[in-house]
C-alpha positions as CSV (number, residue, x, y, z in Angstrom):
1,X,19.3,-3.2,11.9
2,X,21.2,-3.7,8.3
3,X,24.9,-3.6,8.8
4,X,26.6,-0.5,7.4
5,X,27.4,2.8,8.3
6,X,24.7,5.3,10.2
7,X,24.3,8.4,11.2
8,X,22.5,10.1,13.5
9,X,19.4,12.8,11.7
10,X,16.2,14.4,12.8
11,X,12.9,14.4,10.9
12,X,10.2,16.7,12.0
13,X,11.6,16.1,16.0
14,X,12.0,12.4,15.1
15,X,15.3,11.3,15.9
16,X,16.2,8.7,14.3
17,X,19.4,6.8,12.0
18,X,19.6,6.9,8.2
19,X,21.9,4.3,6.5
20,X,24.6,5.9,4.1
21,X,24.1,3.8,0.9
22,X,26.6,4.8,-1.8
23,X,24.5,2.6,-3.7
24,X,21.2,3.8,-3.3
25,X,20.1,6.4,-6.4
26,X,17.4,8.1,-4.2
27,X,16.8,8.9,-0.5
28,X,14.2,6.6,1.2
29,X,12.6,7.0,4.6
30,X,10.3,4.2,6.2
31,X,6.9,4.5,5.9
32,X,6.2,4.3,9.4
33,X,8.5,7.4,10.1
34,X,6.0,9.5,7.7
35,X,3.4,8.8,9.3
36,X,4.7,8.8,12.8
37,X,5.2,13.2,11.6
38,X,2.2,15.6,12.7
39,X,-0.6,15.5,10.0
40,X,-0.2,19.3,9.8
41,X,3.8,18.8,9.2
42,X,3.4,15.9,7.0
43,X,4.7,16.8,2.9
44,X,1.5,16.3,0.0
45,X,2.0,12.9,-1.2
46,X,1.3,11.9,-4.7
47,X,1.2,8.4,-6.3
48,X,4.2,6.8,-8.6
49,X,4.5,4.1,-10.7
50,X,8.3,3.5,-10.6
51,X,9.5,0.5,-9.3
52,X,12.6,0.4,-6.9
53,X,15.2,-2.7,-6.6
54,X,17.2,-3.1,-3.2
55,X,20.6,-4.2,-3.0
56,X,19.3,-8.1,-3.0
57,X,17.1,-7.8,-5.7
58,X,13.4,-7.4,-4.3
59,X,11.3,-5.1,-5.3
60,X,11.0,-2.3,-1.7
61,X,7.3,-1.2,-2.0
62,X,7.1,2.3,-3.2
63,X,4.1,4.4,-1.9
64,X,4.5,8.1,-2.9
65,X,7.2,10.2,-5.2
66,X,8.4,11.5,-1.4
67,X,10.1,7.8,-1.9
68,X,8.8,7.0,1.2
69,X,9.1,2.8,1.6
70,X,8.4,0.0,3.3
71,X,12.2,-0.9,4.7
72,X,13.9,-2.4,6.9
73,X,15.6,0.5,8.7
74,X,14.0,4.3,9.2
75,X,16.0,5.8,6.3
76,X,18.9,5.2,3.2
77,X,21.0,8.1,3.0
78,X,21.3,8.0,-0.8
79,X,23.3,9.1,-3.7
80,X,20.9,12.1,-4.8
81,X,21.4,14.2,-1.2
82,X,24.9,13.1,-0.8
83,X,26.0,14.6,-4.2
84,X,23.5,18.0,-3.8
85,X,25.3,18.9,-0.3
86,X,28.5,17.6,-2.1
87,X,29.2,15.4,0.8
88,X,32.3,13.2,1.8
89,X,32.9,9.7,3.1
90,X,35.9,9.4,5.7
91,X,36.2,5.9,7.0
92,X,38.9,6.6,8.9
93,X,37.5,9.2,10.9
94,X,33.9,7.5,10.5
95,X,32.5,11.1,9.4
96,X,30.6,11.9,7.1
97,X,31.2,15.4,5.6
98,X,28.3,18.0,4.2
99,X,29.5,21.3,2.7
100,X,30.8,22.9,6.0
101,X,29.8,20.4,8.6
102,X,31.3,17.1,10.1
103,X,29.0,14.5,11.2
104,X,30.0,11.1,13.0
105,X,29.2,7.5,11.7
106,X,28.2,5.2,13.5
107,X,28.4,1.3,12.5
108,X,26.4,-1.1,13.0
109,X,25.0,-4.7,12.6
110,X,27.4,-7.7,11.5
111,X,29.4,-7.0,8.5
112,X,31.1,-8.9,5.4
113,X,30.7,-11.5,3.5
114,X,33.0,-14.1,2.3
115,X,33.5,-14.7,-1.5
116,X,32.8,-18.9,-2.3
117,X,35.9,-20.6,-4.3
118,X,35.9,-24.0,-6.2
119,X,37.8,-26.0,-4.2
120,X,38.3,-28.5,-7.0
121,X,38.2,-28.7,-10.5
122,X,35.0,-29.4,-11.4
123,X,33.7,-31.4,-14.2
124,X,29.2,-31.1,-14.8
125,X,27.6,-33.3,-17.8
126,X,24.6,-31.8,-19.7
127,X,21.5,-31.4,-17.8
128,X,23.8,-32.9,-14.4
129,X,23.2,-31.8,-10.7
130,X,25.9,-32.4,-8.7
131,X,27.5,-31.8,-5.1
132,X,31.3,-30.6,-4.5
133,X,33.2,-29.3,-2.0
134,X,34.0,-25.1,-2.2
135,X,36.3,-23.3,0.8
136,X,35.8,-19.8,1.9
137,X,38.2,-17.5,0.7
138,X,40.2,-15.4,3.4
139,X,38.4,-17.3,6.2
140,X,39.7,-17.9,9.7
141,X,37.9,-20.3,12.1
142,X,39.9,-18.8,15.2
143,X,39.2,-15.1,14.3
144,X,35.4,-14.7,12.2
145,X,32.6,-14.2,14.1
146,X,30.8,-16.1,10.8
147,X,28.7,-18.9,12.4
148,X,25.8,-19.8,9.9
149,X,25.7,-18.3,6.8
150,X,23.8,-18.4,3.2
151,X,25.5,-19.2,0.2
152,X,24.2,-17.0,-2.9
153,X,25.4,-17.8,-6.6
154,X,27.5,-14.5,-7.9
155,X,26.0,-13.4,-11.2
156,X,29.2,-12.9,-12.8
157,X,29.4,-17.0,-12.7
158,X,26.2,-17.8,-14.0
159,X,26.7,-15.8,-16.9
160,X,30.2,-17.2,-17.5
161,X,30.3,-20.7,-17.1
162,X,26.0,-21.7,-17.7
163,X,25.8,-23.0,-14.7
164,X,23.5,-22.5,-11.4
165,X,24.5,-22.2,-7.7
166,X,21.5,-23.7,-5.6
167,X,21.2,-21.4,-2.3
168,X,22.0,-23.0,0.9
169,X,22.1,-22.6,4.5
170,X,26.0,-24.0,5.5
171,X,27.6,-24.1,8.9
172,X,30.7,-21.6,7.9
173,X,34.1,-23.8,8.5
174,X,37.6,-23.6,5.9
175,X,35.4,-26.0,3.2
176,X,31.5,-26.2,3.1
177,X,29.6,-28.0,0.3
178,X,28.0,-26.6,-2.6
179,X,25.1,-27.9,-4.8
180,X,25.7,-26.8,-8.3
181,X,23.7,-27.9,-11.9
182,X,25.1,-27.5,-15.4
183,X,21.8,-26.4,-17.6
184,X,23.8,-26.3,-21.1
185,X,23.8,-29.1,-23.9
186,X,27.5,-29.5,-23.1
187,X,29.9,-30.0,-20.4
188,X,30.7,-27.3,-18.3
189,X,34.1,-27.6,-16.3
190,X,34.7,-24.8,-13.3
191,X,38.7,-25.0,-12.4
192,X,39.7,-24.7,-8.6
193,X,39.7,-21.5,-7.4
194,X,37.3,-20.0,-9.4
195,X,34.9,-17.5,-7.1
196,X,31.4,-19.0,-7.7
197,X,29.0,-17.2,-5.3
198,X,29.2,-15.7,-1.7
199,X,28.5,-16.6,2.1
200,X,26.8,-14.3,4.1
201,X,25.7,-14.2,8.0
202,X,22.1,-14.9,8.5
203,X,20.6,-13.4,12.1
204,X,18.0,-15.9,13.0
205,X,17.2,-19.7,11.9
206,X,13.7,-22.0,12.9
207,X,13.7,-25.1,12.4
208,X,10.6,-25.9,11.0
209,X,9.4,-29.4,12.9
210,X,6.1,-30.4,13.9
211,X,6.1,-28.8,17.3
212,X,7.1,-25.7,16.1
213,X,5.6,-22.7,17.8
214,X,2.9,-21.2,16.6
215,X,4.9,-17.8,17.3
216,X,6.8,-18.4,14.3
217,X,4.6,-20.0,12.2
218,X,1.8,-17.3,12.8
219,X,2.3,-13.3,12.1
220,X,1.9,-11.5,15.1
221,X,-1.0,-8.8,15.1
222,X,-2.1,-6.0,17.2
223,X,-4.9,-7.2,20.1
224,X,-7.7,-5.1,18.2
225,X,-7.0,-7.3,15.4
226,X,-6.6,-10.6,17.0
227,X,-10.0,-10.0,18.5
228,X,-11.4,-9.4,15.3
229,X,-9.4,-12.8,13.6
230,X,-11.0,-14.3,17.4
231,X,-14.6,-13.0,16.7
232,X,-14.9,-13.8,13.4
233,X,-13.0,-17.5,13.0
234,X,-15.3,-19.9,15.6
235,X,-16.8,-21.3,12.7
236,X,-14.0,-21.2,10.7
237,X,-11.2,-24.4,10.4
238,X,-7.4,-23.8,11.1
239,X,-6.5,-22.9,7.9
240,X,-9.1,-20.7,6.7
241,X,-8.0,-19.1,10.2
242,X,-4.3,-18.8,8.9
243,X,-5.3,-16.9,5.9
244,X,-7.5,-14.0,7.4
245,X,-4.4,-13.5,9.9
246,X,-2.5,-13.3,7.3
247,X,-5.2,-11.4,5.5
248,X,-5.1,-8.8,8.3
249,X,-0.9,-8.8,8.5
250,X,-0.6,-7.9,4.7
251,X,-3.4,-5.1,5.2
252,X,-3.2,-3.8,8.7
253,X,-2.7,-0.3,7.5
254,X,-5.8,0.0,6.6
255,X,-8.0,-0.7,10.1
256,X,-7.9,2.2,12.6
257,X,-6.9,0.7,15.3
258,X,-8.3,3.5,17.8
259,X,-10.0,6.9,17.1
260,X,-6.8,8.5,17.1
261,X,-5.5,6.2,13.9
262,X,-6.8,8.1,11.3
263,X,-5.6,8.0,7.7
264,X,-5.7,10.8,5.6
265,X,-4.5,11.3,1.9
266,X,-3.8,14.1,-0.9
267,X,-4.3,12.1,-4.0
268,X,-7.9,13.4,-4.2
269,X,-9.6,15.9,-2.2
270,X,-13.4,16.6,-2.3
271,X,-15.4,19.5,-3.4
272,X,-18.9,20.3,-2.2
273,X,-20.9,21.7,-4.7
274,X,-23.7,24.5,-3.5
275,X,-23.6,26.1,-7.0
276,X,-24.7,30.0,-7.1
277,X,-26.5,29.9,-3.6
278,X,-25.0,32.2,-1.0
279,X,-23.4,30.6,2.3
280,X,-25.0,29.4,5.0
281,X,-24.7,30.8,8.1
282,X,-26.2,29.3,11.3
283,X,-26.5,31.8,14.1
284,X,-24.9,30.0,17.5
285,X,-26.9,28.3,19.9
286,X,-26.0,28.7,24.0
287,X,-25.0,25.5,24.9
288,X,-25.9,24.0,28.1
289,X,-22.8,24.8,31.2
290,X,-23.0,20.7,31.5
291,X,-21.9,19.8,27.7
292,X,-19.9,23.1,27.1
293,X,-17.0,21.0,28.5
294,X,-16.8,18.1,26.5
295,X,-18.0,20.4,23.3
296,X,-14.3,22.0,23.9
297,X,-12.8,18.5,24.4
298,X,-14.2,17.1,21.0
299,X,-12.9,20.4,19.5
300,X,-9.1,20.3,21.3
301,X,-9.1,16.8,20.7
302,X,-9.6,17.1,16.8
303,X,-7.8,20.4,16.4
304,X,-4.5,17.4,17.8
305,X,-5.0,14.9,15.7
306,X,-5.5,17.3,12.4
307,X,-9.1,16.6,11.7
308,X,-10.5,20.0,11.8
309,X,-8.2,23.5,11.6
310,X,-9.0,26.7,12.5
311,X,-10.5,29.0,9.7
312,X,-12.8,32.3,8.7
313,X,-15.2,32.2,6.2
314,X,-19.3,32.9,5.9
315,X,-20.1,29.4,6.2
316,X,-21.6,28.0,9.9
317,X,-23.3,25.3,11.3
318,X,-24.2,24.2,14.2
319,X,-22.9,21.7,16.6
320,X,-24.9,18.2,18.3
321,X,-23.4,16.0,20.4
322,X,-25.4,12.4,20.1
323,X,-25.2,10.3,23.2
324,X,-24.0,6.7,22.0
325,X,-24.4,3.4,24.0
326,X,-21.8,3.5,26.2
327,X,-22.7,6.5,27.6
328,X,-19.7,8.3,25.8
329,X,-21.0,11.2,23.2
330,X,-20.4,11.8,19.0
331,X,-19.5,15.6,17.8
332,X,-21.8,16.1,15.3
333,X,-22.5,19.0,12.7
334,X,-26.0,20.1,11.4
335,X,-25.5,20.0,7.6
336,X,-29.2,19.5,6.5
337,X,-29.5,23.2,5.5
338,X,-25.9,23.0,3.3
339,X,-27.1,19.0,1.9
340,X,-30.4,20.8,0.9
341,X,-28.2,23.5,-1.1
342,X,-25.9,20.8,-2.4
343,X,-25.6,19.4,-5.8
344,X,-25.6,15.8,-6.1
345,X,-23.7,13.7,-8.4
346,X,-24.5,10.1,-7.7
347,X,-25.9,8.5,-10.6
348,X,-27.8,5.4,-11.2
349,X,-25.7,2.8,-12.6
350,X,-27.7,1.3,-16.1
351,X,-28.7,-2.2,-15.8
352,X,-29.6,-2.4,-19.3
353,X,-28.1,-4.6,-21.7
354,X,-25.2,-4.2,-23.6
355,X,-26.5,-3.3,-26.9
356,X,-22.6,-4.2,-28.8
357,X,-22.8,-7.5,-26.9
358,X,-25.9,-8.6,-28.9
359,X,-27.4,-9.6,-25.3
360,X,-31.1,-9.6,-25.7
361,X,-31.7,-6.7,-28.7
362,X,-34.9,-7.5,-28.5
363,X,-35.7,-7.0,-24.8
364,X,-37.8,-4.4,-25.5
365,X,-40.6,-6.3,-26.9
366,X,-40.9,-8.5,-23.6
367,X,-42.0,-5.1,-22.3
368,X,-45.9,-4.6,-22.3
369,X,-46.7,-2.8,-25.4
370,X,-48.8,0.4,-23.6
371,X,-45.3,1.0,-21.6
372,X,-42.8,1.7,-24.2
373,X,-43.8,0.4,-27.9
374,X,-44.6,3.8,-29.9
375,X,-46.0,3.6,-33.7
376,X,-42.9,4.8,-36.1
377,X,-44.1,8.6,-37.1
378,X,-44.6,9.8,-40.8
379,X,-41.4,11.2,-42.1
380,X,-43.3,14.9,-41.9
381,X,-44.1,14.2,-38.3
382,X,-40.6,13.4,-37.2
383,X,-40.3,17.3,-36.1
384,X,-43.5,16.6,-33.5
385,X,-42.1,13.8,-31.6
386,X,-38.8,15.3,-31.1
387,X,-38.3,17.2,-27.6
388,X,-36.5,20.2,-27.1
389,X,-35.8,21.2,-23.9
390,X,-32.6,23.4,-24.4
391,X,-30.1,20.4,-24.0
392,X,-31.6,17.6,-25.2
393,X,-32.8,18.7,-28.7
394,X,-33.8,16.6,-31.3
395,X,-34.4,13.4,-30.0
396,X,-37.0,11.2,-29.8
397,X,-39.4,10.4,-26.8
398,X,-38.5,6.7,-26.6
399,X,-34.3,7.5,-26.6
400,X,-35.2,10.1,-24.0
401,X,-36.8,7.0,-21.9
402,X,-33.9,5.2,-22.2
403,X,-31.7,7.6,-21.3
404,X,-33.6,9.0,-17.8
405,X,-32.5,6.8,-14.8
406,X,-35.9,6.7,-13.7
407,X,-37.7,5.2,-16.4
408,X,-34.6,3.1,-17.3
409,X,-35.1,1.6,-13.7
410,X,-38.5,1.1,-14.0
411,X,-38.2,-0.8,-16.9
412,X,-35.6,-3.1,-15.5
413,X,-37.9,-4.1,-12.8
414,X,-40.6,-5.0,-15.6
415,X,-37.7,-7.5,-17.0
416,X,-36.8,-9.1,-14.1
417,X,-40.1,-9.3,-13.0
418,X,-39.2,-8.8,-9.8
419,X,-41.0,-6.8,-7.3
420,X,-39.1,-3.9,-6.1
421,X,-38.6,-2.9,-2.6
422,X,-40.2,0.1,-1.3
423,X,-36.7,1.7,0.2
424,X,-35.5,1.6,-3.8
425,X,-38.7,3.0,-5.1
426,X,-38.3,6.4,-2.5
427,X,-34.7,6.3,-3.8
């Protein structure tokens, strides 16, 4: 957990801890909060495109406007909610105050940071690296629970004297050493005293040697994944092995992990298209007393897990339950009456050449001359050859062929000269 100041707040019957973040512009809540909310509770998401900087600079990964992100605590209290519910910081109460209501902070995780000083003066040719000694300022051995800490440069110094602070990992005592490097054409001095970056505690540190555990070297992943990284590495070498886990780590989200892990999304939503035909309504079938029960736990069980909701409308159809392999059963829906009634829109993508490219203009004369090569009509006869047949009007038979999937298919096979399969001549 970050350190700062928490308090205590309720999504959806989640309980959970928000940071208060002065500094935060917008309230975020962890991804893994959302989603952990009932489908049927769950806000419409919608996509974004603006980018959001945390306190040290990285980019957090943005995945909706909600500002839900991928963090590393369930929440940020930020700057937009505090200032609609005009809301007040007391630190030495620890509350936090909304309109009429008083609610306690809590704080947690290690605190502060210690500014760096120059301990020296310190004098840094052109194009010079260079080690010195710094002290911490305000720092007591006897009293600061500051072990091991990271030293960052402070921007305000690399602005003002051109010079870079290289981050290290120190062993925090009254004077640690600092690596700095002038990058000017001319000497850069930095007198004693001046504040040239900060120290703050770091929580864990591996030291990377040859024996080093393969627990910190590899991510860990969930057992339905490390079967899959199992099953599908025993011809693979170590390293090819590394990167599909790591593969898997960076995507996880999107394997269901169980038949309860079901993603769903608003960006798009789906339309079936039955045009001017009137709904489809299956009379219902009496159902055998042996599957009638686990007909009513398919339905209970998807009615949980938001997959289907209850609704009223002159559209039926009927149920089947398929017996799989493992004995277990599939809910199934009879929609051969409503696919017969619906209008598709798949099209054939054109294999032809690109005619702006200049790639083979002249493919049609490797075509055999009683397939596509027509004579050029008389001028008078132009108004013969043309088809009208109320939408395409006016153009000619052979920009007609080109135009139908069909014939643009078949033609495609005649320049490849490859023999088609009978599964893409039915299609």
């Amino acid at each position: 957990m970050e350190a700062g100041a928490y308090i205590d707040v309720t999504v959806h019957n989640q309980p959970t801890k928000f940071l208060i973040d002065t500094g935060a512009t917008v309230t975020l809540v962890l991804h893994a909060l959302f989603f952990r909310i009932q489908k049927k509770e769950r806000a419409d998401l919608e996509p974004i495109t603006q980018v959001i900087i945390s306190a040290n600079g990285t980019e957090l990964n943005i995945a909706v406007e909600a500002l839900v992100a991928d963090l590393s605590t369930d929440g940020i209290l930020g700057l937009d909610f505090m200032k609609k519910n005009d809301c007040k910081i007391d630190l030495q109460q620890e509350t936090l105050q909304c309109k009429n209501n008083t609610y306690p902070m809590a704080f947690s995780g290690k605190i502060g940071c210690y500014r760096i000083l120059a301990a020296e003066n310190i004098s840094i040719p052109p194009g010079t690296e260079t080690f010195s000694r710094s002290r911490i300022n305000d720092y007591d051995t006897s009293t600061s629970k500051l072990q091991i800490g990271i030293i960052e440069p402070c921007e305000k110094f690399v602005k003002r004297d051109n010079a870079l602070l290289a981050k290290t990992l120190v062993e925090a005592r009254e004077h640690v050493p600092i690596r700095l490097l002038n990058v000017s054409n001319t000497v850069t001095t930095i007198s004693a005293g001046t504040i040239v970056g900060e120290i703050s505690p770091v929580a864990d540190v591996i030291t990377m040697t040859k024996n080093t555990s393969k627990e910190h070297t590899n991510p860990k992943l969930d057992n339905e994944l490390q079967n899959l990284v199992n099953e599908a590495s025993s011809h693979l070498s170590e390293k090819q092995r590394h990167q599909v886990t790591n593969c898997l780590q960076q995507y996880k989200s999107l394997f269901a992990l169980s038949d309860n892990d079901l993603g769903c999304t608003s960006i798009v939503r789906h339309r079936i298209n039955t045009g001017s035909n009137s709904p489809v309504k299956q009379p219902p079938r009496r159902t055998p007393v042996s599957i009638r029960e686990k007909i009513d736990k398919h339905i209970h069980n998807m009615l949980e897990r938001g997959v289907i909701e209850p609704s009223e409308g002159p559209w039926s159809s009927g149920i089947v339950l398929v017996k799989k392999k493992d004995g277990s059963t599939r809910f199934c829906v009879d929609y051969r009456r409503i696919n017969d009634l619906t209008h598709r829109n798949a099209d054939a993508l054109s294999r032809m050449p690109c005619e702006q490219c200049g790639f083979e203009n002249d493919w049609e004369k490797k075509l055999p001359v009683n397939v596509v090569t027509q004579a050029p009509p008389i001028e008078s006869s132009e108004a013969d050859t043309c088809i009208n047949d109320g939408i395409n009007e006016n153009k000619t038979l052979l920009v007609l062929q080109q135009e139908d999937e069909n014939i643009s298919l078949i033609k495609t096979w005649l320049l490849n000269g490859k023999k088609p399969l009978f599964k893409e001549i039915g299609e």
